[in-house]
N, C-alpha and C positions, 0 to 999 in steps of 0.2 A: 363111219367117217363123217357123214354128215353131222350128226353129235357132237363127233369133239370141234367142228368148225362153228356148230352154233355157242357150244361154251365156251370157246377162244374168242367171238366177236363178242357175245355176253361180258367176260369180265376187262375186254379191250374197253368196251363203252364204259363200265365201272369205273374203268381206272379214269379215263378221258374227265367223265364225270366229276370225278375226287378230284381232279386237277384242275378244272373249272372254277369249280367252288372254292376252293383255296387262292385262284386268281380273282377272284368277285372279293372274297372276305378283304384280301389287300389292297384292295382300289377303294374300298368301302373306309377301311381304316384311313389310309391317305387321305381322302378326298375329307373324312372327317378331321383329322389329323391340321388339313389346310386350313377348313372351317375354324376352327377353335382359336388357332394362331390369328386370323383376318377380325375373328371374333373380342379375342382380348385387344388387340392394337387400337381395334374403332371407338371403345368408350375413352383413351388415353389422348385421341387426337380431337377430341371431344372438348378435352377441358378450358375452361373459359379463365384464363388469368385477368386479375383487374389491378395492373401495377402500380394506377395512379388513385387508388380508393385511400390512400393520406391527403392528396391535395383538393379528391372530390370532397372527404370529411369536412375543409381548410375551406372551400369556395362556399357550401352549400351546408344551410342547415334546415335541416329538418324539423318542422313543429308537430306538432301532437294533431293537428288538422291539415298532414301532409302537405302545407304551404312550402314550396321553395323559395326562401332567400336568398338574393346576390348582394353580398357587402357591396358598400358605394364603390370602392375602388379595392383592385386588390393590393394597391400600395401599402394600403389601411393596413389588412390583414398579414401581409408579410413585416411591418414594420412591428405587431403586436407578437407576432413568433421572434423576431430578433431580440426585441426587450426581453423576451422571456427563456431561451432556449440557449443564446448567445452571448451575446456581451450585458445582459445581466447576471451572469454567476458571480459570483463573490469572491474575490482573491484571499483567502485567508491572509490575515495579518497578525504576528506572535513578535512581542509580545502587544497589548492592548495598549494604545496610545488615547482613545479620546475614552470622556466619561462622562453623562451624564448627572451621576452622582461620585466624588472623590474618596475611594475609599482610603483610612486613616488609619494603620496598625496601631490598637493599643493592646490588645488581648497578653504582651510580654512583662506589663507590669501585675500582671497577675501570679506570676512569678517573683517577681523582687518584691513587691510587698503581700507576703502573707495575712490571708482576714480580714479583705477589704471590705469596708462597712458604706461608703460612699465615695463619689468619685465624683469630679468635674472637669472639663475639658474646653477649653478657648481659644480658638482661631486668630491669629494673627497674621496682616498683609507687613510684606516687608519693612514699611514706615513704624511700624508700633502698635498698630488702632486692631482693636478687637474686632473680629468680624460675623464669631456668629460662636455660640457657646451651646452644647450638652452636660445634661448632667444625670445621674441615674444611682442607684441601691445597688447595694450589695455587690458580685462578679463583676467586670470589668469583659465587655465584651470584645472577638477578636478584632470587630474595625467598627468604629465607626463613621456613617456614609455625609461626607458633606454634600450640600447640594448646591453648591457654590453662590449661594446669596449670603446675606448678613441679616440682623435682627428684623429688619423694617419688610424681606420680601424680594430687594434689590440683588439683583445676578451683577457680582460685583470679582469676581472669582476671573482672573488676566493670567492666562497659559502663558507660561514665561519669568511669571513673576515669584520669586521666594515666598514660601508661609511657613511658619511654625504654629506649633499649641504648644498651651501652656497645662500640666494636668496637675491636679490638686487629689488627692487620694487619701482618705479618713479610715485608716487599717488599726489593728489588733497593738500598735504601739505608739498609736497615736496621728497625728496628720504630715504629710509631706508634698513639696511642691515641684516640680523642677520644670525646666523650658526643652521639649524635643531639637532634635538638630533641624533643619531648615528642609524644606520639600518644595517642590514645582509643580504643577502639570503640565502637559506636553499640547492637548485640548481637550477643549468641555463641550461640549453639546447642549443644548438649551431652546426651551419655546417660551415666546413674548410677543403678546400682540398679533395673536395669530400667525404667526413667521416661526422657522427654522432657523435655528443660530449656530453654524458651528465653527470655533475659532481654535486655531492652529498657531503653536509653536513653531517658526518654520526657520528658525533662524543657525540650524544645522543642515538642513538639508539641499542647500547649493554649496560647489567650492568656494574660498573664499576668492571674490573679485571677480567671479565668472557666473555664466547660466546653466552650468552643468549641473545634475543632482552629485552628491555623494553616493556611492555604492548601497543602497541598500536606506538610505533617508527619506527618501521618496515614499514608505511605506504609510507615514501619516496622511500623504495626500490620498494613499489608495483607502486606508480606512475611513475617510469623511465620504471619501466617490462612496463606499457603501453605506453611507447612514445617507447619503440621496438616495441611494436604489431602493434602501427600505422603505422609504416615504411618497414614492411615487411622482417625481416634481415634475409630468413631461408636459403639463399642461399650461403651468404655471413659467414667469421668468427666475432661471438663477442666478442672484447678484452674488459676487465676488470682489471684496476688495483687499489691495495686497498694501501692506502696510511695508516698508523698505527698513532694510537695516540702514542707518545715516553713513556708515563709514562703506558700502557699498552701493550709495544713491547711481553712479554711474551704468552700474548694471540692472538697474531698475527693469529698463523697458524691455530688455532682451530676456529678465525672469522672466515676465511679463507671460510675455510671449510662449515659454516654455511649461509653464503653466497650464496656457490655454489648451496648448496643443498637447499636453499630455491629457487635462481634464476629456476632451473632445476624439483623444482614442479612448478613452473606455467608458465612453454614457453617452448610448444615444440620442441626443439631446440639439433640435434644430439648429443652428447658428444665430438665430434674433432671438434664442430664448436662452444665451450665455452671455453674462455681461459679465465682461473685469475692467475693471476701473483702479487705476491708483486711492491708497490714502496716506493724509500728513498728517503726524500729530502736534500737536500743537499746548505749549506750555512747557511744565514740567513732568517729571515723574521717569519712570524706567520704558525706552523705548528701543522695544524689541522688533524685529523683521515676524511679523505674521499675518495671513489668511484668513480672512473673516470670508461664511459663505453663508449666504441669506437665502431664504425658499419658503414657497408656502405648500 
């Protein structure tokens, strides 16, 4: 009797035992369990964001002997991100209005006269007077590029005004001459005397008798804004003078004006360092409404 009561309290404690241990192992896992979770959260609250490391780039530069610099002002520096990020992109402009060099289609008389052996080519301004002459062997190439002066060097070349050539061509049945139909440019681009020149045909791009642009005319002006942008004028003053078509002298000042304030939204460009001024021409010849823009 006593036997079976010590083997009955023997495998009572067994069992108690096995059941201990199985309550230890899940408090073990838990408590590990909570660890792990406290554990991954603490590196994540951890992290050090630096949201303004573009405008610390922007303040502060760094030299090679760890010196920090503070630009003079930070006017400075935000006004050099605006020229650059901002209102200096470039409006595409299709098709190409100004030119530095004019180019001249001839490459189609390569076509109607077969076996050209020599060729010549002559400029002429509206009045008659030769302006400036190429001449060359053999092919006939597809353009060639006027650079709008004449024999002497003079930038004589008036956006507005009519030109022809005249081409003289020595082919396989002997010589031939004829006169092109008449061409314009719309404007030229040019440097003299240390200055930017760029002059503008503008005598489409107001309504007639008003200061409105026309639809889509305005594009000439946006192309000159970008041959400033390319040149960097912000240091320097830009002159402008606007030449008046005669039979709209009344709406002079009100172009004027619309002008300015179109040039002045898209180039940032101080106010003392924008000057428009009227011009009159004076004598004879062919007088067109256009935009002269001066810069260095």
């Amino acid at each position: 009797m006593k036997l079976n009561n010590i083997l009955k309290l023997g495998l009572l404690a067994g069992f108690l035992g096995i059941l201990m241990s199985q309550t230890q192992e899940e408090v073990e896992v838990t408590a590990k369990a909570e660890f792990s979770i406290d554990d991954a959260v603490k590196p994540i609250t951890d992290v050090t964001l630096a949201p303004f490391e573009p405008v610390d780039s922007l303040l502060y530069r760094k030299e090679k002997n760890l010196e920090v610099r503070l630009p003079k002002t930070i006017e400075d520096e935000i006004r050099k991100v605006i020229k650059l990020e901002d209102l200096f992109l470039r409006q595409p402009v299709f098709p190409r209005n100004i030119y530095d060099k004019v180019p001249v289609a001839v490459g189609q008389f390569n076509k109607k006269y077969r076996g050209i052996k020599a060729w010549t080519i002559e400029i002429y301004d509206s009045w008659g007077k030769k302006l400036k002459s190429y001449s060359g062997k053999g092919k006939l190439p597809e353009y060639i590029y006027w650079d709008g002066k004449d024999e002497s060097g003079k930038v004589v070349v008036q956006p507005g005004e009519l030109y022809q050539y005249r081409i003289t061509v020595d082919y396989s049945r002997g010589r031939r001459t004829e006169l092109s139909k008449p061409f314009t440019v719309k404007g030229f681009y040019y440097q003299d005397g240390g200055y930017n020149y760029v002059v503008l045909d503008i005598s489409d791009v107001f309504e007639r008798g008003f200061a409105v642009f026309r639809e889509g005319r305005e594009d000439v002006i946006i192309e000159a804004l970008n041959i400033l942008k390319e040149h960097f004028p912000w240091q320097s003053p830009i002159e402008m003078t606007y030449y008046p078509n005669p039979r709209d002298m009344m709406a002079m000042e009100a172009r004027m004006s619309t002008i300015k304030q179109f040039v002045k939204s898209r180039l940032p460009v101080e106010e003392g360092n924008l000057v428009l001024k009227p011009g009159y021409y004076s004598g004879g010849g062919i007088k067109i409404e256009k935009l002269v823009i001066k810069f260095k």
